[in-house]
VEXGU-953711 format. One record per residue (C-alpha): residue number from 1; residue in three letters; chain; x, y, z. Coordinates in Angstrom, 3 decimals, padded with zeros to 6 digits. Example, Ala and Ser with C-alpha at 12.3 -4.5 7.8 and 13.67 -1.06 7.14 Angstrom:
! residues 2
+-----+-----+---+----------+----------+----------+
!   k !   r ! c !        x !        y !        z !
+-----+-----+---+----------+----------+----------+
!   1 ! ALA ! A !  012.300 ! -004.500 !  007.800 !
!   2 ! SER ! A !  013.670 ! -001.060 !  007.140 !
+-----+-----+---+----------+----------+----------+
END
This chain:
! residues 69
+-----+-----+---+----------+----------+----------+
!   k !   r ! c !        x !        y !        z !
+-----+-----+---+----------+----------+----------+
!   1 ! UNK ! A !  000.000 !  000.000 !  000.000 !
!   2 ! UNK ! A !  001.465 !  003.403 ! -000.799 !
!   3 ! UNK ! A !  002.021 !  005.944 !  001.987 !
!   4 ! UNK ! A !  002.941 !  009.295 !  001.754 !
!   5 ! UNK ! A !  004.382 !  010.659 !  005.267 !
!   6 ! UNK ! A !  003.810 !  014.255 !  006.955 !
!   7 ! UNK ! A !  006.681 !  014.563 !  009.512 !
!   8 ! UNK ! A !  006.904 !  017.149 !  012.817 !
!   9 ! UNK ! A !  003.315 !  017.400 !  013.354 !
!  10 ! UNK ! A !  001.354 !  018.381 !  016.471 !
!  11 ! UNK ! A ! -000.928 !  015.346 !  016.168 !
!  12 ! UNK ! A ! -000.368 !  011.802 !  015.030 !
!  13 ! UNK ! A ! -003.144 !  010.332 !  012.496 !
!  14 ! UNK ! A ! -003.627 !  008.447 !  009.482 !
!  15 ! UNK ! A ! -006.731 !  008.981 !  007.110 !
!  16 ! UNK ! A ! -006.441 !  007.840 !  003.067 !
!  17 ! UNK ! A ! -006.849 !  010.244 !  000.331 !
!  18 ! UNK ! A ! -008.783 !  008.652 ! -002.108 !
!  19 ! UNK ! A ! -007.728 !  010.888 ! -005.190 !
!  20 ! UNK ! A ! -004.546 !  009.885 ! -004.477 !
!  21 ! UNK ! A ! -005.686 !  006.160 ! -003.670 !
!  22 ! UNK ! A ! -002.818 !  006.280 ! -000.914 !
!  23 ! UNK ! A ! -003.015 !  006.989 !  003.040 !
!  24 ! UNK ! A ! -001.191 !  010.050 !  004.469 !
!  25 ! UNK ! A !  000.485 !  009.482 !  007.425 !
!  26 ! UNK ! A !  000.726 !  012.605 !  010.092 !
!  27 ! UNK ! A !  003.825 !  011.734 !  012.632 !
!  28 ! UNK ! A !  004.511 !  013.704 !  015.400 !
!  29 ! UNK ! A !  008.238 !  012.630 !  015.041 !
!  30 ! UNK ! A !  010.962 !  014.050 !  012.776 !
!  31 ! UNK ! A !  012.595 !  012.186 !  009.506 !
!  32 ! UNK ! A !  015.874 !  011.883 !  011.897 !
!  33 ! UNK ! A !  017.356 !  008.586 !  012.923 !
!  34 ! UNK ! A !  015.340 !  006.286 !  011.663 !
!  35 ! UNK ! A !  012.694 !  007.542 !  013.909 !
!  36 ! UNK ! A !  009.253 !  008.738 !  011.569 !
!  37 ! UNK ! A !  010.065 !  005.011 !  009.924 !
!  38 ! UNK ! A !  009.679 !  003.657 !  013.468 !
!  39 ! UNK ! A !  006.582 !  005.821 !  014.004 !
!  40 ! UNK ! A !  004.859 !  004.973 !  010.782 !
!  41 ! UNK ! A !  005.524 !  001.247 !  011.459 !
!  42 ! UNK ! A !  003.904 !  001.625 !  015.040 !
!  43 ! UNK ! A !  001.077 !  004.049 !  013.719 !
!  44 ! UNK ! A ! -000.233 !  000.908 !  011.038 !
!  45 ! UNK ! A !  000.798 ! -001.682 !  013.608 !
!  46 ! UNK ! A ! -002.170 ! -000.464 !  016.363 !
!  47 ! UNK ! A ! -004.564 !  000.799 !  013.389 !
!  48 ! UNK ! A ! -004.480 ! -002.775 !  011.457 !
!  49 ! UNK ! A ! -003.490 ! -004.789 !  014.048 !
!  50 ! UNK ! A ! -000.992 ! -006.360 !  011.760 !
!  51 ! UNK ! A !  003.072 ! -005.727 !  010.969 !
!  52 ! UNK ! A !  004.108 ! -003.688 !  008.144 !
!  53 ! UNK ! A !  007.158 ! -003.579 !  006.726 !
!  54 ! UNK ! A !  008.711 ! -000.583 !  004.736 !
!  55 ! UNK ! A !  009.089 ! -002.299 !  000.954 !
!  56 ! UNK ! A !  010.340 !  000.612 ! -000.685 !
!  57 ! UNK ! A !  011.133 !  004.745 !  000.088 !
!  58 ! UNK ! A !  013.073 !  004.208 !  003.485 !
!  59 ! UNK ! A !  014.609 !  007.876 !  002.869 !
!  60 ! UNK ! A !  011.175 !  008.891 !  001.170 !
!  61 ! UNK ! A !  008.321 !  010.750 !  002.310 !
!  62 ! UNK ! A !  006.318 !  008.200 ! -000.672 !
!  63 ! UNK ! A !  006.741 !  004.959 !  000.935 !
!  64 ! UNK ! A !  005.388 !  001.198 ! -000.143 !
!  65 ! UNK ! A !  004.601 ! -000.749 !  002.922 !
!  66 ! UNK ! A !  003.746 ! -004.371 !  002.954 !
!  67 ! UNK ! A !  001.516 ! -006.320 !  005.104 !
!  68 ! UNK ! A !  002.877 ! -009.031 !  006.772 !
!  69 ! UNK ! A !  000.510 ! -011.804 !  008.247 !
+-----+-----+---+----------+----------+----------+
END
């Protein structure tokens, strides 16, 4: 599924823009460290109750994530 990632915000969410047929991801941490990755992964994690893995876009605000079951 493709993610695109909103960094240093005041308020975690995630909603899904259906124009774009993606979710956006708002993350209260910054791109630094590894650490919005981390977020992202814990954000889907307690939404889906699934893990996700970053496929592709690591160092990319557009990111692929796969569901792993």
């Amino acid at each position: 599924m493709k993610v695109i990632v909103k960094t240093n915000q005041k308020i975690e969410k995630l909603l899904y823009d259906e124009n774009k047929d993606c979710f956006i991801a708002y993350l209260k941490e910054e791109p630094k460290d590894n650490k919005a990755n981390i977020a992202l992964i814990k954000l889907f994690r307690k939404k889906l109750k699934n893990k996700v893995i970053i496929k592709k876009g690591l160092r990319n605000k557009e990111k692929i994530l796969d569901i792993v079951k």
